[in-house]
ROPA-270324 format. One record per atom (N, C-alpha, C): residue number from 1; atom name; x, y, z. Coordinates in steps of 0.2 Angstrom, whole numbers. Atoms other than C-alpha are relative to their C-alpha. Layout:
<atoms>
   n atom    c1    c2    c3
 NUM   CA     X     Y     Z
...
</atoms>
This chain:
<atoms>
   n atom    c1    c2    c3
   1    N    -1     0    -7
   1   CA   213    96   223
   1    C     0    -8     2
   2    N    -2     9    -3
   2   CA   209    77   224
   2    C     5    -3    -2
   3    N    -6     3     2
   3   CA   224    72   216
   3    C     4     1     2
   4    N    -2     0    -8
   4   CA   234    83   227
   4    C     0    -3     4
   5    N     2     7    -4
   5   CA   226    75   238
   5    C     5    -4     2
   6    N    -1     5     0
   6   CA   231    59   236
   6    C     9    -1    -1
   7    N    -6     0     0
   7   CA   248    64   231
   7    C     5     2     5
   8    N    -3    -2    -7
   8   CA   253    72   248
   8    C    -1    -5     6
   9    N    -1     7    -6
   9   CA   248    53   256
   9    C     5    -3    -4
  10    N    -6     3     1
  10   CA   259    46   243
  10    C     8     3     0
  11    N    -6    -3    -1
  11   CA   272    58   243
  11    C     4     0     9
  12    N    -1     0    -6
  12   CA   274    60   262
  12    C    -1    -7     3
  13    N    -2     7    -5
  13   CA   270    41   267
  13    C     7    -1    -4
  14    N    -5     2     2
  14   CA   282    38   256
  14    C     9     2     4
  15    N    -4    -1    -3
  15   CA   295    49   261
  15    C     4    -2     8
  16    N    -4    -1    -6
  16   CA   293    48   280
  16    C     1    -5     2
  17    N     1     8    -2
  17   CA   289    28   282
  17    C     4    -4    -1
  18    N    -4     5     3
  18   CA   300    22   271
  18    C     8    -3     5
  19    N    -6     0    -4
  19   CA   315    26   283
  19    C    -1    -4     7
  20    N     2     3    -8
  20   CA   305    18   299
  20    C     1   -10    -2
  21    N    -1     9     3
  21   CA   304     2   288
  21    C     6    -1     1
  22    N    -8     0     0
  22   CA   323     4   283
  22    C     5    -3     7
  23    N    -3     4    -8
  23   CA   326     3   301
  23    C    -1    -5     5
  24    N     2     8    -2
  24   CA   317   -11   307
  24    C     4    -8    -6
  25    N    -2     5     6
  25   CA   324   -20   293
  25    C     8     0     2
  26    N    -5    -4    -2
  26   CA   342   -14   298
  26    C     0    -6     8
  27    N     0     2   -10
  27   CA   337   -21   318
  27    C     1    -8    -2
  28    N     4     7     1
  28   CA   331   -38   311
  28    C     4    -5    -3
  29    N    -8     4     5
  29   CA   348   -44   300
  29    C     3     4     8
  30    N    -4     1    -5
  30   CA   356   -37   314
  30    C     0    -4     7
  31    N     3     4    -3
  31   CA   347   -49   326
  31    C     3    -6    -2
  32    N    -1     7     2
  32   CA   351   -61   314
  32    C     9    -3    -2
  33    N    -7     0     0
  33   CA   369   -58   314
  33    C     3    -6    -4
  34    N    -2     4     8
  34   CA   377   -72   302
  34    C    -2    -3    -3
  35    N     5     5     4
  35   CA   362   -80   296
  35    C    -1     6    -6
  36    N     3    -5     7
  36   CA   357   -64   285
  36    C     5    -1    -5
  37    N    -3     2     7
  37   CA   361   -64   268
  37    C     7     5    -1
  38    N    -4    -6     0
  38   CA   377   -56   263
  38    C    -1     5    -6
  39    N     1    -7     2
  39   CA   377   -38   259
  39    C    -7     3     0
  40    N     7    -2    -2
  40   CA   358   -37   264
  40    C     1     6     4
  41    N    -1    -5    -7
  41   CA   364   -27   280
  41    C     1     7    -5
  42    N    -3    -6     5
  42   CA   373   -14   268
  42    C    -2     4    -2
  43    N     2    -5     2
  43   CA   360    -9   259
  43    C    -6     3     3
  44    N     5    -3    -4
  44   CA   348    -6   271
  44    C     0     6     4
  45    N    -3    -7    -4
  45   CA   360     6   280
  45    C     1     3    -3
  46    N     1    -2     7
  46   CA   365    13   264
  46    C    -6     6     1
  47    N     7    -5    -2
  47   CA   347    20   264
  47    C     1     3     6
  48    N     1    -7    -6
  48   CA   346    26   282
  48    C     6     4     1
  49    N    -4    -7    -1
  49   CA   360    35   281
  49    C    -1     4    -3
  50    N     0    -4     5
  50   CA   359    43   266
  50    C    -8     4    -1
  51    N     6    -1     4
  51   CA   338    44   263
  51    C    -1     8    -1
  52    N     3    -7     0
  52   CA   339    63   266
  52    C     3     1    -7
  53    N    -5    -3     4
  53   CA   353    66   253
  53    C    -6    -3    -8
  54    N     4     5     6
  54   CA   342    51   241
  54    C    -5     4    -2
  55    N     5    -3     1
  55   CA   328    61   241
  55    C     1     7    -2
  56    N    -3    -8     3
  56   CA   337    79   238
  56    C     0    -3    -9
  57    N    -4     0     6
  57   CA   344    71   223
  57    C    -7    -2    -5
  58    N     6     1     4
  58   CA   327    63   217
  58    C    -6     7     0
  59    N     3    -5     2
  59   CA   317    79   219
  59    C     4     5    -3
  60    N    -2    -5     2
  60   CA   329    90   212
  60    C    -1    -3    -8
  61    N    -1     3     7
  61   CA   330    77   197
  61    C    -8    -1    -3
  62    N     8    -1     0
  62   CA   308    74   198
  62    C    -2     4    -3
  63    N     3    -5     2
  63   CA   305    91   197
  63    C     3     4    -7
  64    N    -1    -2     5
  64   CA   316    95   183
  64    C     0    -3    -6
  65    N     2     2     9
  65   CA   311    83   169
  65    C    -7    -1     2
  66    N     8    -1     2
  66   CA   291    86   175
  66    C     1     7    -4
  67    N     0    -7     6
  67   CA   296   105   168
  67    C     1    -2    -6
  68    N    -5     1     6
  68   CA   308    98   154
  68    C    -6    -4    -3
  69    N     5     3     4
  69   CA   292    86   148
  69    C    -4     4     0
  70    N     6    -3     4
  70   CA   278    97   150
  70    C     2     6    -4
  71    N    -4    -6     6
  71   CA   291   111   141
  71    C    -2    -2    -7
  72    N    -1     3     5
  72   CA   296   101   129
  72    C    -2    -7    -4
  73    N     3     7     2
  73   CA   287    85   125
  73    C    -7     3    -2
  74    N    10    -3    -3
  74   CA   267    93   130
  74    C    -1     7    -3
  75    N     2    -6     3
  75   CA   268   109   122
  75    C     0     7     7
  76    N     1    -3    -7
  76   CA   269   117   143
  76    C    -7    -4     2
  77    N     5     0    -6
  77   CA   255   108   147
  77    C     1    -6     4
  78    N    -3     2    -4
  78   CA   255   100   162
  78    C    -4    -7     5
  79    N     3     6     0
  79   CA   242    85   164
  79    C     3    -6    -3
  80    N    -4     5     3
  80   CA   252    75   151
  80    C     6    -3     4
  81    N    -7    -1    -1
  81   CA   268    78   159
  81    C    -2    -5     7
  82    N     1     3    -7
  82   CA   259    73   177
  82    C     0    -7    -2
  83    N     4     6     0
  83   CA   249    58   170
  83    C     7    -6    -3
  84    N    -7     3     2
  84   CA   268    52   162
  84    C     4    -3     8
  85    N    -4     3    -5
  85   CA   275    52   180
  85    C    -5    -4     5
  86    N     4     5    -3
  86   CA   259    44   189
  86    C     1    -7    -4
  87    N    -1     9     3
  87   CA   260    29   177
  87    C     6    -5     3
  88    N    -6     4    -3
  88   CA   278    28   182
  88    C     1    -1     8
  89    N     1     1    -5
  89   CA   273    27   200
  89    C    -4    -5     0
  90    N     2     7     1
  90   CA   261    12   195
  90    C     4    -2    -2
  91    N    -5     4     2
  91   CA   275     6   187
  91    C     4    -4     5
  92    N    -5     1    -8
  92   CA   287     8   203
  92    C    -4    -7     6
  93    N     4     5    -4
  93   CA   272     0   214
  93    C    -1    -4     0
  94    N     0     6     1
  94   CA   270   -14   206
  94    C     5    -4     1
  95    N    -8     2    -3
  95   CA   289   -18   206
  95    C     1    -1     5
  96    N    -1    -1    -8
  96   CA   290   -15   226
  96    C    -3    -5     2
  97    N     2     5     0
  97   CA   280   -30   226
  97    C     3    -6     3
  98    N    -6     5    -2
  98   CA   293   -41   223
  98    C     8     2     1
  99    N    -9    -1    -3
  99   CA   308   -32   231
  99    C     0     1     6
 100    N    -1    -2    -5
 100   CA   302   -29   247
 100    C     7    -1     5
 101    N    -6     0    -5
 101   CA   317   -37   255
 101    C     8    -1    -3
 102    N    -8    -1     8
 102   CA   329   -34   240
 102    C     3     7     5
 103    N     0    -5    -1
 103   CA   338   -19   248
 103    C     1     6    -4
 104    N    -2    -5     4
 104   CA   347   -12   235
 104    C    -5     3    -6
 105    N     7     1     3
 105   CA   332   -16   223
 105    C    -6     6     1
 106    N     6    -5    -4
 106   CA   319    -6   233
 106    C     1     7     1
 107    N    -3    -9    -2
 107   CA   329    10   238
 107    C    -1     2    -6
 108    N     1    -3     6
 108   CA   332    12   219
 108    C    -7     0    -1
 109    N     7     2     0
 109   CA   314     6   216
 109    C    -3    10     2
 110    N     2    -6    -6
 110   CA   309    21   231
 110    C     4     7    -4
 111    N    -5    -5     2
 111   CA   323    33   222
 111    C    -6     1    -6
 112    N     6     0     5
 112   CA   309    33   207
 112    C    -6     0     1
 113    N     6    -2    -2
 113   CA   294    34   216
 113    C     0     7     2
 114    N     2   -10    -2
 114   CA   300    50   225
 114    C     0     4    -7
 115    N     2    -6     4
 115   CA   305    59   210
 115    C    -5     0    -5
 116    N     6    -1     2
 116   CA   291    54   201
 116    C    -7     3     3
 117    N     5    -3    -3
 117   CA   278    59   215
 117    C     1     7     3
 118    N    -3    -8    -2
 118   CA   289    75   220
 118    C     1     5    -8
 119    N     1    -2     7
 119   CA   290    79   200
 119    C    -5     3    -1
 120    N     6     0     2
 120   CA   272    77   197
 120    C    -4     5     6
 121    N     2    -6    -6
 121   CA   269    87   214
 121    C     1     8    -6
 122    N    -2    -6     2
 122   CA   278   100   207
 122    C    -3     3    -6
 123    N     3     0     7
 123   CA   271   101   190
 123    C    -9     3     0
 124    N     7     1     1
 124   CA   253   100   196
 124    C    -1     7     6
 125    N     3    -6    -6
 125   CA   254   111   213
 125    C     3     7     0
 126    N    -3    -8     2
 126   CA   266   125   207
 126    C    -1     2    -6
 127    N     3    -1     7
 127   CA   263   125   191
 127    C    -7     3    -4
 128    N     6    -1     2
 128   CA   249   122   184
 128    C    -6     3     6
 129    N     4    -3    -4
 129   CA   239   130   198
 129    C    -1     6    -2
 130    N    -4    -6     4
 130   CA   248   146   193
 130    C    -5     1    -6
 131    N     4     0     7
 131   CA   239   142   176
 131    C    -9     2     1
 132    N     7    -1    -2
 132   CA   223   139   184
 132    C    -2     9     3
 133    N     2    -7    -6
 133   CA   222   156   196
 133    C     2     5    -4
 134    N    -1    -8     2
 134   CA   229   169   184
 134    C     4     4     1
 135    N    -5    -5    -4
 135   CA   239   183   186
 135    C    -5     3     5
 136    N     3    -3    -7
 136   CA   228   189   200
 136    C    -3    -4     6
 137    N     3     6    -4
 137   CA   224   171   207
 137    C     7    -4     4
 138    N    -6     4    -1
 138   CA   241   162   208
 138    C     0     1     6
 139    N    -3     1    -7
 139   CA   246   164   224
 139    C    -6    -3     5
 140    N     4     2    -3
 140   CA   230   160   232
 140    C    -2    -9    -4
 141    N     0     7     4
 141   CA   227   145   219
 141    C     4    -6     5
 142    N    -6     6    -2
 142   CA   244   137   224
 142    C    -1    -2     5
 143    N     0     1    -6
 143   CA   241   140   242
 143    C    -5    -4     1
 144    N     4     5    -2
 144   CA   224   132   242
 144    C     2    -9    -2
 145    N     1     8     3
 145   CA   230   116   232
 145    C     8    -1     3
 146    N    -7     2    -4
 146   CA   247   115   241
 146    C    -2    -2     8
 147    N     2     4    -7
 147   CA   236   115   258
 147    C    -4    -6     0
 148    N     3     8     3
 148   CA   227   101   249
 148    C     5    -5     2
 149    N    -6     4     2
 149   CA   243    92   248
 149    C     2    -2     9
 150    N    -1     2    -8
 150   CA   247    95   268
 150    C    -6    -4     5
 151    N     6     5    -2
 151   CA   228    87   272
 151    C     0    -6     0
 152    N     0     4    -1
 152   CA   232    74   263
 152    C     6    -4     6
 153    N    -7     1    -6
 153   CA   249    73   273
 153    C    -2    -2     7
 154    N     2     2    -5
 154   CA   241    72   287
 154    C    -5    -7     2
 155    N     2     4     0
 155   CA   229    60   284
 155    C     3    -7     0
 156    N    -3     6     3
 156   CA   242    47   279
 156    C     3     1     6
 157    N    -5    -1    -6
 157   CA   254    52   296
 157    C    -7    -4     3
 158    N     6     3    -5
 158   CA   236    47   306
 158    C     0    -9    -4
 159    N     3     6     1
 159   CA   230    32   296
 159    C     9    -5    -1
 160    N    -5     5     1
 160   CA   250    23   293
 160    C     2     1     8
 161    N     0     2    -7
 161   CA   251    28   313
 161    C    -4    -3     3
 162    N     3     6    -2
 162   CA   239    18   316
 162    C    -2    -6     0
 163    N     1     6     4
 163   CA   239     4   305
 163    C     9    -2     3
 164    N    -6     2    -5
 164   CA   258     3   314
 164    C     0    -2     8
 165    N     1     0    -8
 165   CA   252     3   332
 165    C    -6    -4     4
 166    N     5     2    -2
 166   CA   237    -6   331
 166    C     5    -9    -1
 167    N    -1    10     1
 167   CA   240   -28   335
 167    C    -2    -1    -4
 168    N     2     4     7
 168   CA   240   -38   323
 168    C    -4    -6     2
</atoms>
């Protein structure tokens, strides 16, 4: 549940926040009109046009090599499978570091944190939950550790809402 948790603030800040950045970044080259770098603008829009479609593409591809590892790599089990896509979201995190105003750099960057945190969701809260609760559990399993997942959700909407609204 606590890993849930925590994966439904990084899953959902990630998702919702990233497009809010995207677009003040978008505002900011266009304020700067000939001074910005060329093809900075491009990829920033790039993303906000697209982030729905990005993110279809990355959870559909996430969720299908968290199965295909914990299938066939882990024997179905599905800790290994998770702890493989969380490294690679330490991995991603660190890089974001230095690409914040990379654009194309970061989206891609971003494009491998979703499917690795929407992978590792999927693996841990449909999955293996299932495993947990049984045939007479699962449904109640999944549902308590998927409302896990929208706690944390919510947590992260409150605290990155006020960490944006508060003066600096």
């Amino acid at each position: 549940a606590a890993i849930e948790f925590c994966t439904g603030v990084i899953r959902n800040g990630v998702n919702n926040w990233f497009r809010i950045y995207a677009g003040e970044q978008v505002a900011g080259l266009k304020k700067l009109g000939e001074a910005a770098p060329a093809g900075a603008l491009d990829g920033w829009q790039y993303t906000l046009d697209n982030w729905g479609l990005i993110l279809f593409i990355a959870g559909c591809i996430g969720s299908n090599f968290a199965g295909w590892v914990s299938d066939k790599m882990f024997g179905s089990r599905r800790a290994p499978a998770a702890a493989l896509l969380y490294g690679m979201l330490v991995v991603c995190f660190a890089a974001m570091i230095f690409t914040l105003t990379r654009s194309w750099v970061l989206c891609g960057i971003l494009f491998f944190v979703s499917l690795a945190v929407i992978g590792s969701h999927g693996v841990l809260s449909g999955t293996a939950t299932m495993d947990f609760g049984g045939r007479k559990g699962a449904a109640t399993a999944v549902g308590v550790i998927d409302g896990v997942v929208y706690l944390g959700t919510a947590v992260q909407a409150f605290a990155l809402g006020k960490i944006t609204t508060e003066p600096s």
